[in-house]
N, C-alpha and C positions, 0 to 999 in steps of 0.2 A: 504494500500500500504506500503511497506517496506521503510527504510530510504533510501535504495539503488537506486528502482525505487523513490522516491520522488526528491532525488538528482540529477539522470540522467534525470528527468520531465524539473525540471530547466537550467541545462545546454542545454536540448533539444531546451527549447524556449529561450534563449538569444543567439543571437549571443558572447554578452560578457556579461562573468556571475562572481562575483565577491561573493565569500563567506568571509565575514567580521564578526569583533568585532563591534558594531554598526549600525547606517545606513549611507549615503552618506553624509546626511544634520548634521550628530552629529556623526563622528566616536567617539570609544570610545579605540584606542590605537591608536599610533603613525606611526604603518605600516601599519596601514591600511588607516588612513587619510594620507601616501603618497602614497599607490598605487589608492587613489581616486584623489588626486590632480593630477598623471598621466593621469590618464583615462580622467579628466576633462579638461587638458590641451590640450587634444589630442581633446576633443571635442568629445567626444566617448559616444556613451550611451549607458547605460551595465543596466543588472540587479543585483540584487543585495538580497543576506540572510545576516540577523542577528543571528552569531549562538549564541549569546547571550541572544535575546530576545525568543529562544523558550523554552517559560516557561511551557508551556503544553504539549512539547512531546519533551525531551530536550536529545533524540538521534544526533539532528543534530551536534552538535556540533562534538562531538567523532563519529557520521558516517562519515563526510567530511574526517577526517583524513585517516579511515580506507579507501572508496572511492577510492583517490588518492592515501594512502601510503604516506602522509606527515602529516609530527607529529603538523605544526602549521596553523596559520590563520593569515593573507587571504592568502585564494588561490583563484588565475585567470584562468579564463577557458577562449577562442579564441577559436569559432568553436567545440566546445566538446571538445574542445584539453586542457589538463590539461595546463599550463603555467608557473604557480610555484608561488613562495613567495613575498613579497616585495624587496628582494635584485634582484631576478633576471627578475621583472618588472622594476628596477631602471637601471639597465646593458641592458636589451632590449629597454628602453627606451633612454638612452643614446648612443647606437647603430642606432636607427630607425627601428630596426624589431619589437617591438610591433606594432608601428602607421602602419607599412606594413603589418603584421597579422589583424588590428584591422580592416583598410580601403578596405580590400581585403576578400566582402565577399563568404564563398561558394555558389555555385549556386545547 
Protein backbone atom coordinates (compact mmCIF):
# COMPACT_ATOMS: atom_id res chain seq x y z
CA UNK A 1 0.00 0.00 0.00
CA UNK A 2 1.23 3.50 -0.62
CA UNK A 3 2.08 6.15 2.16
CA UNK A 4 -0.83 7.96 0.61
CA UNK A 5 -3.51 5.06 1.20
CA UNK A 6 -1.71 4.17 4.55
CA UNK A 7 -2.35 7.72 5.73
CA UNK A 8 -5.91 8.03 4.57
CA UNK A 9 -6.39 4.15 6.29
CA UNK A 10 -5.76 6.17 9.53
CA UNK A 11 -7.55 9.00 9.21
CA UNK A 12 -10.25 6.78 7.95
CA UNK A 13 -10.45 4.84 11.37
CA UNK A 14 -10.14 7.80 13.89
CA UNK A 15 -12.54 9.96 14.23
CA UNK A 16 -9.51 12.19 15.68
CA UNK A 17 -6.25 11.30 14.39
CA UNK A 18 -3.20 13.15 15.54
CA UNK A 19 0.04 12.80 13.55
CA UNK A 20 2.90 13.55 16.11
CA UNK A 21 6.63 13.63 17.06
CA UNK A 22 6.31 10.91 19.75
CA UNK A 23 3.49 9.20 21.30
CA UNK A 24 0.74 10.44 23.64
CA UNK A 25 2.26 8.82 26.94
CA UNK A 26 6.10 10.48 25.91
CA UNK A 27 5.73 13.33 23.39
CA UNK A 28 8.94 14.09 22.08
CA UNK A 29 8.54 18.19 21.15
CA UNK A 30 6.70 20.79 22.69
CA UNK A 31 3.78 21.04 20.16
CA UNK A 32 2.93 18.22 20.06
CA UNK A 33 2.68 17.58 23.80
CA UNK A 34 0.39 20.78 23.66
CA UNK A 35 -1.87 19.62 21.09
CA UNK A 36 -2.08 16.26 23.38
CA UNK A 37 -2.60 18.17 26.51
CA UNK A 38 -5.72 19.76 24.23
CA UNK A 39 -7.02 16.68 23.00
CA UNK A 40 -6.74 15.21 26.71
CA UNK A 41 -8.37 18.16 28.33
CA UNK A 42 -11.01 17.86 26.06
CA UNK A 43 -11.32 14.39 27.10
CA UNK A 44 -11.05 13.21 23.49
CA UNK A 45 -9.69 10.05 22.29
CA UNK A 46 -7.81 10.29 19.20
CA UNK A 47 -5.51 8.05 17.44
CA UNK A 48 -2.42 8.64 17.15
CA UNK A 49 1.24 8.02 14.57
CA UNK A 50 4.67 8.59 15.56
CA UNK A 51 6.32 9.91 12.44
CA UNK A 52 9.32 9.43 14.31
CA UNK A 53 9.32 6.08 15.27
CA UNK A 54 8.89 4.70 11.61
CA UNK A 55 12.15 3.35 11.55
CA UNK A 56 11.30 0.62 8.90
CA UNK A 57 9.50 2.52 6.36
CA UNK A 58 10.38 6.19 7.25
CA UNK A 59 8.00 7.74 4.28
CA UNK A 60 5.61 8.63 6.98
CA UNK A 61 7.16 11.33 8.10
CA UNK A 62 7.67 13.50 4.72
CA UNK A 63 4.23 11.65 3.28
CA UNK A 64 2.07 13.49 6.13
CA UNK A 65 3.41 16.74 4.82
CA UNK A 66 3.01 16.08 1.21
CA UNK A 67 -0.77 14.48 2.27
CA UNK A 68 -1.88 17.62 3.61
CA UNK A 69 0.40 20.34 2.18
CA UNK A 70 1.83 21.36 5.44
CA UNK A 71 5.45 21.55 5.99
CA UNK A 72 5.21 20.60 9.98
CA UNK A 73 4.18 18.13 12.74
CA UNK A 74 1.59 17.57 14.26
CA UNK A 75 -1.08 17.65 12.23
CA UNK A 76 -4.89 17.12 13.44
CA UNK A 77 -7.31 15.52 11.50
CA UNK A 78 -11.40 15.86 12.95
CA UNK A 79 -13.41 13.70 10.69
CA UNK A 80 -10.84 13.39 7.61
CA UNK A 81 -10.82 16.83 7.80
CA UNK A 82 -7.26 18.13 8.00
CA UNK A 83 -7.31 20.78 11.08
CA UNK A 84 -3.91 22.09 11.02
CA UNK A 85 -0.83 22.65 13.51
CA UNK A 86 -0.48 23.29 17.05
CA UNK A 87 -1.08 27.12 16.87
CA UNK A 88 -4.37 26.64 15.34
CA UNK A 89 -5.55 23.79 17.60
CA UNK A 90 -4.47 26.23 20.40
CA UNK A 91 -6.97 29.29 18.64
CA UNK A 92 -9.69 26.54 18.02
CA UNK A 93 -9.39 25.44 21.33
CA UNK A 94 -9.51 28.62 22.87
CA UNK A 95 -12.47 29.56 20.79
CA UNK A 96 -14.42 26.14 21.53
CA UNK A 97 -14.70 24.85 17.96
CA UNK A 98 -12.38 22.14 18.24
CA UNK A 99 -14.38 20.58 21.47
CA UNK A 100 -17.50 21.33 18.99
CA UNK A 101 -15.65 19.51 15.97
CA UNK A 102 -14.36 16.97 18.24
CA UNK A 103 -17.99 16.05 20.28
CA UNK A 104 -19.92 16.21 17.19
CA UNK A 105 -19.47 13.03 15.43
CA UNK A 106 -20.37 12.23 11.69
CA UNK A 107 -22.97 9.94 11.20
Amino acid sequence: MSIEGRIRDMIDQNHVMLFMKGTPEQPMCGFSKTVIDILNHMGTEFGSANVLDDVADSELREGIKKFSDWPTVPQLYVDGEFIGGCDIAIEMSKSGELETLVTAKKE
